[in-house]
C-alpha positions as CSV (number, residue, x, y, z in Angstrom):
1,X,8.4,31.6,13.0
2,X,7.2,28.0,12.8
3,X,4.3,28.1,14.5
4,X,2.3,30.2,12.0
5,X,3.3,27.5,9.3
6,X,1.3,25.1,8.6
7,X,1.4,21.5,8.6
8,X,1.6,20.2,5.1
9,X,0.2,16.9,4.2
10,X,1.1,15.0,1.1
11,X,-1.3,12.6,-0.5
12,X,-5.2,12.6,-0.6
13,X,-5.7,9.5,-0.5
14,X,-7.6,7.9,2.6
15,X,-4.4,7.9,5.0
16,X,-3.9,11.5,3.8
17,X,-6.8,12.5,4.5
18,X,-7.8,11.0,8.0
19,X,-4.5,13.4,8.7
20,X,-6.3,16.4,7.6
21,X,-9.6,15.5,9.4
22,X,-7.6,15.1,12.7
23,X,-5.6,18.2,12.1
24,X,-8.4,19.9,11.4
25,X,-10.0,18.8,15.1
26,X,-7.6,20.4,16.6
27,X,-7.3,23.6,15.0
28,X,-4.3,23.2,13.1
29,X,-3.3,25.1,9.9
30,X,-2.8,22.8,7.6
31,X,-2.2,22.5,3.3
32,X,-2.9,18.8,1.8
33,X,-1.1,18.1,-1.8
34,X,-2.4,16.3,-4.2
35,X,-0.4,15.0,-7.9
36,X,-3.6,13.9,-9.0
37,X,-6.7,15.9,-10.2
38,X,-9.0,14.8,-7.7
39,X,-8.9,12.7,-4.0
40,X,-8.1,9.0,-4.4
41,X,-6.8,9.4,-7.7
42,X,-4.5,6.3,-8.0
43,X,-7.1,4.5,-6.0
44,X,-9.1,4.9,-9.2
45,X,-7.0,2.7,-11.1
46,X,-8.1,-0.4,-9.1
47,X,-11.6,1.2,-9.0
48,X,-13.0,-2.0,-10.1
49,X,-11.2,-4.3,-7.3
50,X,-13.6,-5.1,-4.4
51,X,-11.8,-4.4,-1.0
52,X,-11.6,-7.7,1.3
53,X,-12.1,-5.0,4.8
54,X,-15.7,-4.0,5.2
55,X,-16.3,-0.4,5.5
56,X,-16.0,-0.5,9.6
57,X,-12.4,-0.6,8.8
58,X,-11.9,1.5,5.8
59,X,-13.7,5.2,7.3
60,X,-11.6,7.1,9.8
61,X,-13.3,7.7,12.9
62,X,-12.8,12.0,13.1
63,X,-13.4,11.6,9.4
64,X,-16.6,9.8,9.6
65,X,-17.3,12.2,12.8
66,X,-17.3,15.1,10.2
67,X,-19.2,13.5,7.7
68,X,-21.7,13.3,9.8
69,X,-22.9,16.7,10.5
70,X,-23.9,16.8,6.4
71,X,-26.7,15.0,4.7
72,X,-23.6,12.2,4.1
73,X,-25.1,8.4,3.7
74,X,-23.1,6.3,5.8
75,X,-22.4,3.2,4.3
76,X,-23.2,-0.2,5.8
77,X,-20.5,-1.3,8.4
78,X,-20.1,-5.3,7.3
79,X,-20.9,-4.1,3.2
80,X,-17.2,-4.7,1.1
81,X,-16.9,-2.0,-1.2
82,X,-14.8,-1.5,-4.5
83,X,-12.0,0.5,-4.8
84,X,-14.4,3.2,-7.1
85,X,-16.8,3.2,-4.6
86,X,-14.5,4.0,-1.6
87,X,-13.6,7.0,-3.5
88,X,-17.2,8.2,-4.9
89,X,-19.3,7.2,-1.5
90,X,-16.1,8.3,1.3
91,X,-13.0,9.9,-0.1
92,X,-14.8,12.0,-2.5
93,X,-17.9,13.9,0.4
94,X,-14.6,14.0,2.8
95,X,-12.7,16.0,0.7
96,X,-15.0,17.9,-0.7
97,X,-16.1,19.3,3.1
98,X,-15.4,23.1,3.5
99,X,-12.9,22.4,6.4
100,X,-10.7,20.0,4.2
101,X,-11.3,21.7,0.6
102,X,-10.6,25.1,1.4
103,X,-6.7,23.5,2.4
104,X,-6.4,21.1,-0.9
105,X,-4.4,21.7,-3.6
106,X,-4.8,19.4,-6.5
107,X,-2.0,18.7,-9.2
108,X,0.6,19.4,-6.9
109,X,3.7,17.5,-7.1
110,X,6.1,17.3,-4.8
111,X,9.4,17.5,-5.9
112,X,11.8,17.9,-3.5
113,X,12.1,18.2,0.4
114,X,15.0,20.4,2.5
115,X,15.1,22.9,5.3
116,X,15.2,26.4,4.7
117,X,18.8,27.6,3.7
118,X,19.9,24.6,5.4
119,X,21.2,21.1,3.6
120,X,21.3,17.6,4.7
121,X,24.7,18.3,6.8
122,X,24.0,21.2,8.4
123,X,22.9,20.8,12.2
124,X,23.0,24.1,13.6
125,X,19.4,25.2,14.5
126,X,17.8,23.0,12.6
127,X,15.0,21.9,14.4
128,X,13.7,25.8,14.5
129,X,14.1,25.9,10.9
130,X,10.9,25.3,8.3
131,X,10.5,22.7,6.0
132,X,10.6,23.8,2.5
133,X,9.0,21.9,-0.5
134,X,9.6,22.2,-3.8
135,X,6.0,21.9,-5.5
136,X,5.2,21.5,-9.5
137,X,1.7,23.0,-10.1
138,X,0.7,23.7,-13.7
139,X,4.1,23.4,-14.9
140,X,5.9,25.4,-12.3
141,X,7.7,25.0,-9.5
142,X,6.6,26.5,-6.3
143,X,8.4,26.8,-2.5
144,X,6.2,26.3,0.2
145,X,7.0,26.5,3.9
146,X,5.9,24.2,6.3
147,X,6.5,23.3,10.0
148,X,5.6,20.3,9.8
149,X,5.3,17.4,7.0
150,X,3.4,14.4,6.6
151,X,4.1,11.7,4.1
152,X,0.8,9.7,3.0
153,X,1.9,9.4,-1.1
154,X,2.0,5.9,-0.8
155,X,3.5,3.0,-3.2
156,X,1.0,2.7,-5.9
157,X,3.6,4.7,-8.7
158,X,6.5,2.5,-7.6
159,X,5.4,-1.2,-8.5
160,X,8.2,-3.7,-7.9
161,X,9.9,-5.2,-11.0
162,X,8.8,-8.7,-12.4
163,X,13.0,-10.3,-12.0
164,X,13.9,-11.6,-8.7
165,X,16.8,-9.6,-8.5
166,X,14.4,-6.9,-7.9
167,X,15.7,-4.4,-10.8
168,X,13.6,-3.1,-13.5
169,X,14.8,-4.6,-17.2
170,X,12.1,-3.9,-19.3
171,X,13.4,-2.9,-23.0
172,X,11.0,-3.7,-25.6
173,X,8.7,-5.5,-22.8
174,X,6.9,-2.0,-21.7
175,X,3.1,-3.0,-23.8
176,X,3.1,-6.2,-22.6
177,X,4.2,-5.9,-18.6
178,X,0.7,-5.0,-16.9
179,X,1.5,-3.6,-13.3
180,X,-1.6,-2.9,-12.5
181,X,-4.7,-5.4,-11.6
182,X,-6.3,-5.3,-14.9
183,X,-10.2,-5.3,-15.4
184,X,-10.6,-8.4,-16.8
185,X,-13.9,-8.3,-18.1
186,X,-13.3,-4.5,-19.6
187,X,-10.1,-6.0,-21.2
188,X,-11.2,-9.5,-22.6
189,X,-10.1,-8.1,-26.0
190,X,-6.3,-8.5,-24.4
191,X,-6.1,-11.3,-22.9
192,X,-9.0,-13.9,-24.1
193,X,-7.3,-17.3,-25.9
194,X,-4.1,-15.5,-24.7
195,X,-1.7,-17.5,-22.6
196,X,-1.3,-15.1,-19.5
197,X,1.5,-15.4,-16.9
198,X,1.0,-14.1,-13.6
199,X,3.9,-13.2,-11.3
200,X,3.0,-12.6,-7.7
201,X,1.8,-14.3,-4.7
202,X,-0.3,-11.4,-2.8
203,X,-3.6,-10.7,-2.8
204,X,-3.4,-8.4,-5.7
205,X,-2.1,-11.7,-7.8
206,X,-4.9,-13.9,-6.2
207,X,-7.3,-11.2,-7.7
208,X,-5.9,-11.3,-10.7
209,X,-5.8,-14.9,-11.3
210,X,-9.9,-15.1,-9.9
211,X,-10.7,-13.2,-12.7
212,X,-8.2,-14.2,-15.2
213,X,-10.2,-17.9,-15.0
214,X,-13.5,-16.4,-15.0
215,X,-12.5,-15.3,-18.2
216,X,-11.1,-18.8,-19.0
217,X,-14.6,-20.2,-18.2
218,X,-16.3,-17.8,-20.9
219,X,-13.0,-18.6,-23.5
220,X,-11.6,-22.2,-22.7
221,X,-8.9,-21.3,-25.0
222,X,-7.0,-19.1,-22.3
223,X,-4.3,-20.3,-20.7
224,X,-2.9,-19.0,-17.0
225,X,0.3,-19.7,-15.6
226,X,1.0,-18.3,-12.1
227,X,5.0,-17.8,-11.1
228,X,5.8,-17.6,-7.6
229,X,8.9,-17.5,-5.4
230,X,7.3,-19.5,-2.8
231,X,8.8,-23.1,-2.4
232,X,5.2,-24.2,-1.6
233,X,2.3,-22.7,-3.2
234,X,0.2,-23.2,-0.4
235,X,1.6,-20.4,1.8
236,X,-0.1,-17.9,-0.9
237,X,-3.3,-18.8,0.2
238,X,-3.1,-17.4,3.3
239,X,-5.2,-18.0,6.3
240,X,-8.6,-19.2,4.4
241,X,-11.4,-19.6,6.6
242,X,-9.0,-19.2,9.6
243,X,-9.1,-15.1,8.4
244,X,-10.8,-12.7,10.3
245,X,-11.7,-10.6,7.7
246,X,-13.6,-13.7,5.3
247,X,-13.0,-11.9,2.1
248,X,-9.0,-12.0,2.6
249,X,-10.0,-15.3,3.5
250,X,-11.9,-16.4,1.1
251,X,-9.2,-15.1,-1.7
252,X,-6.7,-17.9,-0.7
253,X,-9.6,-20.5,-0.5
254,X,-11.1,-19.6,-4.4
255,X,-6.8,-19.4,-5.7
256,X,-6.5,-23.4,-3.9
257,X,-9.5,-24.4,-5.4
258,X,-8.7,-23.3,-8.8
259,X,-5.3,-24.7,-8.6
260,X,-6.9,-28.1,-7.3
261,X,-8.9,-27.8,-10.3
262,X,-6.7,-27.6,-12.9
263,X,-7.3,-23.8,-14.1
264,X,-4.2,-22.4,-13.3
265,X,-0.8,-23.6,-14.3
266,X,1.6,-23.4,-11.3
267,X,5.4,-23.0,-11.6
268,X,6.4,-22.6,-7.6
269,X,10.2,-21.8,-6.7
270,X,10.5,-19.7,-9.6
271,X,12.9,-16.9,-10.1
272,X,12.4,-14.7,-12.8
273,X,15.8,-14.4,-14.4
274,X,15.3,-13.5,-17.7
275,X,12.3,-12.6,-20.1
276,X,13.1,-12.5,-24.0
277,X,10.8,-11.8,-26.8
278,X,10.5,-14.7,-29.2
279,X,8.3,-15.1,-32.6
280,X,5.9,-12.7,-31.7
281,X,5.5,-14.0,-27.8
282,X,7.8,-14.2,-24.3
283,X,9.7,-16.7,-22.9
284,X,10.1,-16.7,-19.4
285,X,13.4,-18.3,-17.6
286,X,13.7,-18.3,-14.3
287,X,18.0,-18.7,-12.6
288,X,17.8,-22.6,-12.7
289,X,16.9,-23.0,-16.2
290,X,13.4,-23.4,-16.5
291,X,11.6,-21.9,-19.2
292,X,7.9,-20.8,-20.0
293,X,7.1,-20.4,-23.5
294,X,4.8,-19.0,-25.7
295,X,3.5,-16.1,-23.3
296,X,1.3,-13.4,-24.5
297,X,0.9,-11.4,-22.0
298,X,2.6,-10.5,-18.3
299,X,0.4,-9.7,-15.4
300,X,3.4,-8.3,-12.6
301,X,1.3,-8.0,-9.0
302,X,4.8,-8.4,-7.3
303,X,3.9,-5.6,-5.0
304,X,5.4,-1.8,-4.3
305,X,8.1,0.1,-3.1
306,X,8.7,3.1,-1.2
307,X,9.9,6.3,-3.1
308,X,12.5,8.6,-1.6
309,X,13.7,10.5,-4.2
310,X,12.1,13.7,-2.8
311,X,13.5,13.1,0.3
312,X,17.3,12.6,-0.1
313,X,17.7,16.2,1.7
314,X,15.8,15.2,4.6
315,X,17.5,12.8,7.5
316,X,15.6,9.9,7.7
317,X,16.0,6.4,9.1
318,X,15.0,3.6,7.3
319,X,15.6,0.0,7.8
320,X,17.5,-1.4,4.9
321,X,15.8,-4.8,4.4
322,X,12.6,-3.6,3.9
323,X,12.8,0.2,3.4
324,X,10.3,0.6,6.4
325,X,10.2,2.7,9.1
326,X,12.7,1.8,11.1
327,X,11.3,0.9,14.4
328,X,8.6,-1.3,12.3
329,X,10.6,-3.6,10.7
330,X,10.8,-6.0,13.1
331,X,7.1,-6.2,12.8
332,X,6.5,-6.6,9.1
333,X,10.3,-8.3,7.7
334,X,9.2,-11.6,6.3
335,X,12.0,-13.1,7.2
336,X,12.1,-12.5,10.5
337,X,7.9,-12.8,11.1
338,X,5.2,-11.7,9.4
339,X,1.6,-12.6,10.3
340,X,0.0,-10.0,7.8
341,X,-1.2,-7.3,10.6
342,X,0.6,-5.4,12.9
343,X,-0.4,-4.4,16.8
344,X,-1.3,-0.7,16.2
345,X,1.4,1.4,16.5
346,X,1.4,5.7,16.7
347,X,4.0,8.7,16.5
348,X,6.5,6.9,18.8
349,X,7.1,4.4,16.1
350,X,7.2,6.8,13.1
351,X,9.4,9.3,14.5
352,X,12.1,10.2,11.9
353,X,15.5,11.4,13.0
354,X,14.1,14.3,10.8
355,X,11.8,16.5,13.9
356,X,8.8,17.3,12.6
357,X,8.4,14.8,9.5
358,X,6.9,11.8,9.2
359,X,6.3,9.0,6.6
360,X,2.7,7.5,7.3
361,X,0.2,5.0,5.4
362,X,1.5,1.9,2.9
363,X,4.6,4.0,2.5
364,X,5.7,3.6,6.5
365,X,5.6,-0.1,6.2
366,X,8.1,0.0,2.5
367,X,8.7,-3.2,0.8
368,X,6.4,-5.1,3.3
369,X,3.2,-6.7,1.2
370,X,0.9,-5.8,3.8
371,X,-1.3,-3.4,5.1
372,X,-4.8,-2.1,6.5
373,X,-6.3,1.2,5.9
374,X,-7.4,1.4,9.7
375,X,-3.6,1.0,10.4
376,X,-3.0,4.3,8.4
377,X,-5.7,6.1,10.5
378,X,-4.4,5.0,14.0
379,X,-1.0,6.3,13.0
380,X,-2.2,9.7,11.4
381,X,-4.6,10.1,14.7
382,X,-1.4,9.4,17.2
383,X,0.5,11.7,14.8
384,X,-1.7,14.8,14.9
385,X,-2.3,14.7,18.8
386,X,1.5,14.9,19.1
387,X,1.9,17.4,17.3
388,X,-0.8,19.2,19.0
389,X,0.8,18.6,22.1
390,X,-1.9,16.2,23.0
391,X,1.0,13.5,24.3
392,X,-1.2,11.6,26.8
393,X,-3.7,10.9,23.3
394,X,-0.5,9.9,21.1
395,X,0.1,7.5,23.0
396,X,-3.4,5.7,23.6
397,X,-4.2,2.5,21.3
398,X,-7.5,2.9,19.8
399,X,-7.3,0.1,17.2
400,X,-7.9,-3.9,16.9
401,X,-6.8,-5.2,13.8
402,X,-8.4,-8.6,12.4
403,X,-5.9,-11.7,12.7
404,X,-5.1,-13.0,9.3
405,X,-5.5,-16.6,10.6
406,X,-1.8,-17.4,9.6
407,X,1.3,-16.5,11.1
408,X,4.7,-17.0,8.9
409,X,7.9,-17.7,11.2
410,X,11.4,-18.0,10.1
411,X,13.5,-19.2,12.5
412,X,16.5,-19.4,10.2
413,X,17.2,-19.1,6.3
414,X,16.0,-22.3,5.5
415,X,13.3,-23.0,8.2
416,X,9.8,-21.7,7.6
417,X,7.2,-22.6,9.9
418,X,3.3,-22.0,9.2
419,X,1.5,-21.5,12.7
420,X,-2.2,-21.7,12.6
421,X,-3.7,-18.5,14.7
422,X,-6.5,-18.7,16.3
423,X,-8.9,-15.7,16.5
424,X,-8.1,-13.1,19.3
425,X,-4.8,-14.7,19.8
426,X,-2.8,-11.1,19.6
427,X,0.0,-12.7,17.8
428,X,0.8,-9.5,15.8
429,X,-2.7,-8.0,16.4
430,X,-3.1,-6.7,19.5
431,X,0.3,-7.6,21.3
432,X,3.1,-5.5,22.1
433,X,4.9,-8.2,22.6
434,X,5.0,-9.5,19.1
């Protein structure tokens, strides 16, 4: 009965569909959902954000294999596209291929997740049984049968809350929290002459501030004040020229120097505890008492979290510190280690107590900040061999991931050592013994 199901995908995003390229290699019958009305959709709404990987990282190898046989223009290897231009000059020619279109449906949410006649505590056979997802498509709900699911739906919908207690508290703040990384220069109008405070210390926070003090430069009246958790601000900037991937590198090196220069107002060991409205601005207290007055608007790059809510029927095993995959965890908890990439890792890893379902892309690695695109397609390319009983292929490693030229180890609560890494090192690259 299962085998003439197919394998459903979820997300078409790139992750998403790197899965459906490889499933499609090896003959399997296969349905990819998509919530939004076209592939890369939430992509879109960074569409203006240049990428710090160059394209030799960002195009799936089967994908790109594809592409290939059409009158496709291959972008160059070492160029950095935007997040627009990943969609119109990749995401969009791959999905719009016969072999991947002909198996998309677009506006498809899904809702829920279970087994067929079988709930969450039933054992019994369970294995044998189909998947069954509940889908909203034009307003209705639809059940389709699957023998196998893929998770690639990402974060992007799930942003984490400005407070450091990590719970959303957000009445009467909704028009002025921005969750997104806004396009500065399309949205002067909002924040020009504004004071603008920035909460985050990831590289969607160091883009934000970039172009939050270009702006500045054009209207000296703005004012930017960046919060942070961080005891030191310096462990935001990352591995600078250390980076082996010089754009992520050269995001920490512009943030120093515009904090060296003055530009941007920095408020480190802040916890957001509170943020009240007051004569027509914000004030922002963090737990100790501290206060930040007079804000107009609230840029939250605080990063994303999993979603699950589908999947309460299905058995899974995540880790509870940072809602990972399990068997990740210890590769990607910040307070354990975290050098910002992760030895490539396949179906072993993602295996869900759940047979035949498996959480892939951003979402595998939870809470953790994070992640490579060419992570996603060595774990969707180890996936789809598996399941195609190719085990000898699941198992190979086919991907070296850049060093981020800084490695971050805790070695208790109130330790924090910065290691330098030098390039080629393995330290959470390439090693499997990281």
């Amino acid at each position: 009965m299962l085998a003439n199901l197919p394998t459903v995908v979820i997300g078409a995003g790139p992750v998403g569909l790197a899965a459906a390229a490889h499933l499609h290699k090896y003959k399997q019958n296969f349905l990819l959902l998509e919530k939004g009305s076209k592939a890369g959709t939430n992509i879109l709404e960074w569409g203006h954000v240049q990428l710090f990987s160059p394209w030799e990282f960002n195009v799936d190898q089967t994908a790109k294999e594809l592409l290939q046989q059409t009158e496709w223009i291959e972008p160059e290897a070492d160029k950095l596209p935007t997040g627009k231009e990943l969609v119109d000059e990749y995401l969009e020619p791959l999905s719009n291929l016969p072999q991947i279109k002909e198996n998309i449906t677009f506006g498809a949410e899904v809702i829920d997740i279970t087994k067929k006649n079988i709930d969450k505590m039933k054992s019994g056979l369970r294995d044998q049984t189909p998947f069954v997802l509940y889908v909203k498509i034009d307003g209705l709900i639809e059940k389709i049968e699957a023998k196998t699911v893929i998770d690639a739906t990402g974060t992007w919908n799930n942003p984490n809350p400005p407070f450091a207690d990590g719970i959303w508290r957000t009445e009467g703040l909704e028009k002025k929290l921005h969750t997104r990384i806004p396009n500065v220069a399309k949205e002067a109008g909002i924040f020009n002459d504004k004071h603008i405070a920035v909460i985050g210390s990831g590289h969607s926070a160091l883009n934000t501030l970039i172009d939050l003090t270009s702006l500045k430069a054009e209207y000296p009246n703005t004012k930017i004040s960046w919060i942070v958790r961080k005891q030191q601000v310096q462990e935001a900037f990352g591995g600078k020229e250390n980076d082996e991937l010089a754009a992520r590198g050269e995001l920490g090196t512009k943030t120093h120097r515009l904090v060296d220069n003055g530009l941007v107002n920095v408020h480190s060991g802040f916890y957001v505890e509170e943020i009240k409205k007051h004569d027509g601005s914000f004030i922002i207290q963090s737990s100790d008492g501290v206060s930040i007055s007079n804000v107009d608007e609230i840029i939250v790059n605080t990063g994303a979290r999993p979603n699950f809510l589908f999947l309460n029927e299905l058995r899974l095993e995540v880790d509870p510190v940072v809602e990972s995959t399990k068997e990740l965890a210890p590769l990607i908890d910040p307070n354990l280690h975290s050098c910002g990439t992760v030895r490539p890792h396949g179906e072993k890893e993602l295996r869900q107590p759940e047979p035949g379902f498996y959480i892939t892309g951003v979402k595998s690695y939870g809470r953790a900040p994070t992640f490579l695109m060419a992570t996603g397609y060595e774990q969707v390319r180890s996936i789809v061999a598996y399941l195609s009983g190719d085990s000898e292929e699941s198992t190979k490693v086919k991907l070296k991931l850049p060093e981020t030229g800084v490695c971050n180890v805790n070695q208790a609560p109130e330790q924090l050592q910065i290691i330098g890494v030098n390039a080629g090192s393995g330290c959470c690259g390439t090693s499997r013994d990281c």
